[in-house]
N, C-alpha and C positions, 0 to 999 in steps of 0.2 A: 417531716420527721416520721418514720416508719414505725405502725401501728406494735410493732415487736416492742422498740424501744419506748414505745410511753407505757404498755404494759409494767415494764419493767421499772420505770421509774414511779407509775403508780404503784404497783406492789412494794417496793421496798421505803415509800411514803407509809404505806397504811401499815406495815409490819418496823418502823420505826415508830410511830407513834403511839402502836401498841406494846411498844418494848419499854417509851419514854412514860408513859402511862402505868406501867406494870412497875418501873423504877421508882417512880416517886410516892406510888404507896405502898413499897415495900420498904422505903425509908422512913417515910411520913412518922408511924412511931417514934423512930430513936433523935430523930427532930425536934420534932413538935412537946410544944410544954405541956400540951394536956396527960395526963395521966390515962393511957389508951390500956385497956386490960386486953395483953397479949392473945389469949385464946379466943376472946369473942371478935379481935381484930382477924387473927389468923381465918378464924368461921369465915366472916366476910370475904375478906381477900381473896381466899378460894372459889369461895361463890362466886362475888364479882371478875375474876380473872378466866373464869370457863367460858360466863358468859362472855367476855370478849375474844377468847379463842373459838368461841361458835359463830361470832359475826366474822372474824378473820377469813375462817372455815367457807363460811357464806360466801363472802366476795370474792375470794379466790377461787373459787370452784367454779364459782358462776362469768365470772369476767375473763378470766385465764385459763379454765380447764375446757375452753371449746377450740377448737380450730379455727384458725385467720384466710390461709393462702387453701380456696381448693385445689388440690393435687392437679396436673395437667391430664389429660388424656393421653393416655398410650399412642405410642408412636404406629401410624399408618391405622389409626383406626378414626372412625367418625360415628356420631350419632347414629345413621343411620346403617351403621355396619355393626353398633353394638350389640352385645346379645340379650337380650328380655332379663329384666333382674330375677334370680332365684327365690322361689317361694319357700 
């Protein structure tokens, strides 16, 4: 299986379960029989849901925002015909 495609099926793993996560406690109140005081729920929820958009943030940038395939070398050139990298 090519390293694009499990990318991609882990990304859309970890950005489903933080969708299914963010669903069920923004239901949870109108659910749930406890008597949840809207505003101090809402405080949380926000807190709690940055902090998972900042591990999202994390693993995506870190797992997915590098490059896989290095680019090929130019055609008719070689090591040792390339020029000194620029300072």
């Amino acid at each position: 299986m090519p390293v694009n495609r499990v990318r991609a099926i882990l990304a859309l793993l970890v950005v489903g379960v933080f969708m299914l996560i963010t669903g069920v406690m923004a239901i949870f109140p109108l659910v749930s029989e406890a008597k949840v005081g809207l505003n101090d729920y809402a405080d949380f929820f926000s807190k709690t849901a940055s902090v998972y958009t900042g591990i999202i943030g994390v693993i995506v940038g870190y797992y997915f925002g590098r490059e896989n395939d290095p680019k090929p070398p130019l055609a008719g050139t070689s090591k040792a015909e390339s020029p000194p990298p620029a300072v």
